[in-house]
Structure formats: C-alpha cells, structure tokens
C-alpha positions, 0 to 999 in steps of 0.5 A: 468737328470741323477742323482746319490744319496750317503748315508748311514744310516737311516737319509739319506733314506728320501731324497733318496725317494725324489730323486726317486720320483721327475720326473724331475731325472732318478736314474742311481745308489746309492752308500753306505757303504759296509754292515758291522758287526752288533750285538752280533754275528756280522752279515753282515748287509747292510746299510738302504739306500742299504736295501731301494734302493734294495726295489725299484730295484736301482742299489747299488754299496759299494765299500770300498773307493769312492777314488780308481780309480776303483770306479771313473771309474765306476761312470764316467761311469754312465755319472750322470748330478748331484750327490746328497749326505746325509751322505754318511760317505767318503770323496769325491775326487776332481776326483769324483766332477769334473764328475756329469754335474751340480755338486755334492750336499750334504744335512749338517744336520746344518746351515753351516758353523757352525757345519762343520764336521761328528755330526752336531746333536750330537754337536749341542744338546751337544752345547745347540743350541736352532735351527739348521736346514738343507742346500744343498751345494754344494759340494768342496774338502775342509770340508763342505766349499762349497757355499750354494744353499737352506736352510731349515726353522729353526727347534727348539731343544727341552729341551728333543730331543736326537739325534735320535729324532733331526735326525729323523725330520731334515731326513724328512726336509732334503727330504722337501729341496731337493724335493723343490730345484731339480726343480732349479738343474734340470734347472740350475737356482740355485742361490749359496752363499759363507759361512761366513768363519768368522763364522765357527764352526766345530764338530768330529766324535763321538767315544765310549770313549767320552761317559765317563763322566769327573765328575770333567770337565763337569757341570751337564748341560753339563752331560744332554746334553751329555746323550741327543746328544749321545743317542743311541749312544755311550751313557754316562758311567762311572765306581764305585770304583771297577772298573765296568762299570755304563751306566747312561740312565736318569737323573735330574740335580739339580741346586744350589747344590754344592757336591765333582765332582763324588762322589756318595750321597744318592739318586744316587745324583753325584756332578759334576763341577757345580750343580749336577746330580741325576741319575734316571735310569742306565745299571750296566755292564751285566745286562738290564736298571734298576731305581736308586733305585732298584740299590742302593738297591743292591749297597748302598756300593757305597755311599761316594765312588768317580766314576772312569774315567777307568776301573780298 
C-alpha cells in the first residue's frame, strides 16, 4: 500500500517509525514544515520528522503551502492509497483529501471532540483534565470534525506532567495506535464512528503573550497549571515595577491564603484570584534561572511593590 506520512515536530516522529516499520505499507514520500530559523543566531534548522526521514533515505518534500497547486500536483503524482498525518501544523485542502485511495488520517493528541484544534496537551493540562489520550481520525475539511477510526487507552495526567512530558508519552501511544490499526486501513475493514458534536470543546494556537500572568484574573491553581501546559514553551512571565521582565520556572501554590492579586510578600509569595503562589525559582531578564531566595537577596526592594501586566 502506497502511503504517504505528514508531520512536523518531534511528537510526531514516533509514528513515522511506525509507519516505516509496518510491512504492510511502501512509504513513497514524507512532507514537513520547510526548515526554519532557530536559536540566537537564527540558523536554518529542518524539522525532526525531515531529520528522521533523511536518516532512513525517505524522500521529504516542505513546501511553503500544502495548499498550492503546485504542491497538490506533486503529491497526486505519488499516487498514495493512504495518507497518515501527525501534527503536521497546515491545513489540508479538500483537493488534498480527496487524492489518497483510502483516505487521509490524522493522529489528535486528544479524545475528539474534545479538544479540537492546534494544543490539545497544552489545553488539556491548562484545563485540569485528569485523562486524555490519542485517536485516529479521519481526516475532513472541517477542524478536526471527521469520523473517528481507533482510540487509544486512557492515559493518566499527572499533578506534575508539563507538556513536554505529557507529549512525549502520547508520541509513543500515538505509534502504539497506528501500528495497531494499519492492518485494518490496509485491508479496509476499519470501522468509523461520527463525533458527538454535542461534545465539542476546542483550544488555539498557543502564542509567547499568553504566557503572561493576569495576577488579578487567574487563581494560583490556574497559575501552576499554566506554567506546567507551557513548559518550555512559551513559559509563564511577568513584569516588577520597573518594568523588567520576571520568567517564573517553579512554584508552590498556597492554599487558603487570601493576599492583594500581584502583589509581591516576603518569601517571593504573590496573592492571585484565589490562594496564592510562592515562587521557588525564576529567569530575571538577561540572566540564567535562579532559586527565589538567592533573587530576593539582590531585589528585597521588590517587596510590597505590585507585578505588572507590560513592559514599561
């Protein structure tokens, strides 16, 4: 079977080993992001699935937008019987859907439908779930709508998980799930069931500013969480008096204490909606990660003064 895989970052490269190493599929080709500046100096850096596609001598194709033509025309070329896709980070045209045999399926780092949308894992931690999971879908030109073909077991969110340590084990469940249901894509009898669009939660693209803590908006559980779903990225910041930027790395969240939302106690303790946060470790702007009291030690000044929203 002719088979065509489309993703991007590390999460997804799991799968594409799956792919590569069931029998039953020839891999004609793997499409990716076009390689993009990375770090300080801004280097050209390709994706992990393009790095890990190379190793193994798959063709790769990036094009800018899976959406022109002349994209369409080169894939339709390939003649794929199927079309398996994980976070591959475009939307897929109808012209697209409509060329793979067999269909165009994507692996949602969620139980659909909740949680359509680009950071299930993010939203799901952010949201306080206690489960999420992986399910195959396949694939239609409405947001992550289409009928769904397997599911994965439930997998537990613990108190601690951050995304990267959520994401990292839904990459290999996701694997798991395609390597159990390619033998039914292959042959056909897969068996597809519609969503409950009663049911359907959606979550964004995750952007640097909504790392910015609303001290006066958000409870010091809503705080953690946060810090936890956007760890390592974008993280969780905020601002002192003067306008210098505070990334927060680790904190403790005191419950029952009742303080004025973003203003700063001794002990790096900050009152919030509800409860409060006692920050353990923080990034001041320009310099490496530091424990809270080492900081204080050097900005005891900041006690009783209010965080900011902005930059000065």
């Amino acid at each position: 079977m002719k088979t065509i895989f489309m993703g991007t970052p590390e999460i997804a490269v799991p799968s594409l080993h799956a792919l590569m190493s069931f029998p039953g599929c020839s891999l004609q080709a793997v499409y990716t992001q076009p390689d993009r500046p990375f770090g300080r100096k801004k280097r050209l850096t390709p994706s992990p699935v393009k790095v890990a596609a190379e190793a193994c001598r798959i063709p790769v194709n990036n094009p800018m937008s899976v959406k022109a033509e002349e994209a369409i025309e080169e894939l339709r070329q390939l003649q794929p019987d199927l079309i398996i896709v994980c976070a591959y980070g475009q939307i897929l045209p109808q012209a697209l859907l409509d060329i793979p045999l067999i269909g165009c399926f994507n692996l949602h780092f969620s139980f659909l439908p909740r949680w359509r949308g680009a950071s299930p894992v993010h939203t799901a931690i952010r949201a306080g779930d206690d489960h999420t999971g992986v399910c195959l879908q396949k694939v239609v030109f409405k947001l992550d709508a289409g009928p769904i073909a397997a599911y994965s077991p439930k997998e537990p969110i613990h108190p601690a998980d951050t995304y990267s340590m959520l994401a990292e084990r839904l990459s290999h469940i996701s694997a798991k799930l395609l390597t159990q249901t390619l033998p039914l894509l292959c042959n056909q009898t897969f068996k597809l069931k519609a969503q409950n669009e009663s049911d359907v939660t959606y979550c964004h693209t995750i952007k640097k500013e909504a790392g910015c803590i609303q001290w006066e908006q958000e409870s010091a559980v809503e705080i953690e969480r946060k810090l936890r779903a956007f760890t390592p990225w974008p993280g969780i910041y905020t601002f002192d008096a003067k306008g210098k930027r505070l990334q927060i790395t680790k904190v403790e969240i005191r419950y029952g204490l009742s303080l004025p939302a973003g203003f700063v106690q001794p002990e790096l303790v900050i009152g919030t909606s509800c409860d409060a946060i006692r920050v353990i470790a923080l990034k001041p702007e320009g310099k490496k990660e530091m424990a809270a009291d080492e900081f204080l030690r050097g900005h005891s000044h900041l006690v009783g003064t209010k965080l900011q929203l902005n930059k000065l």
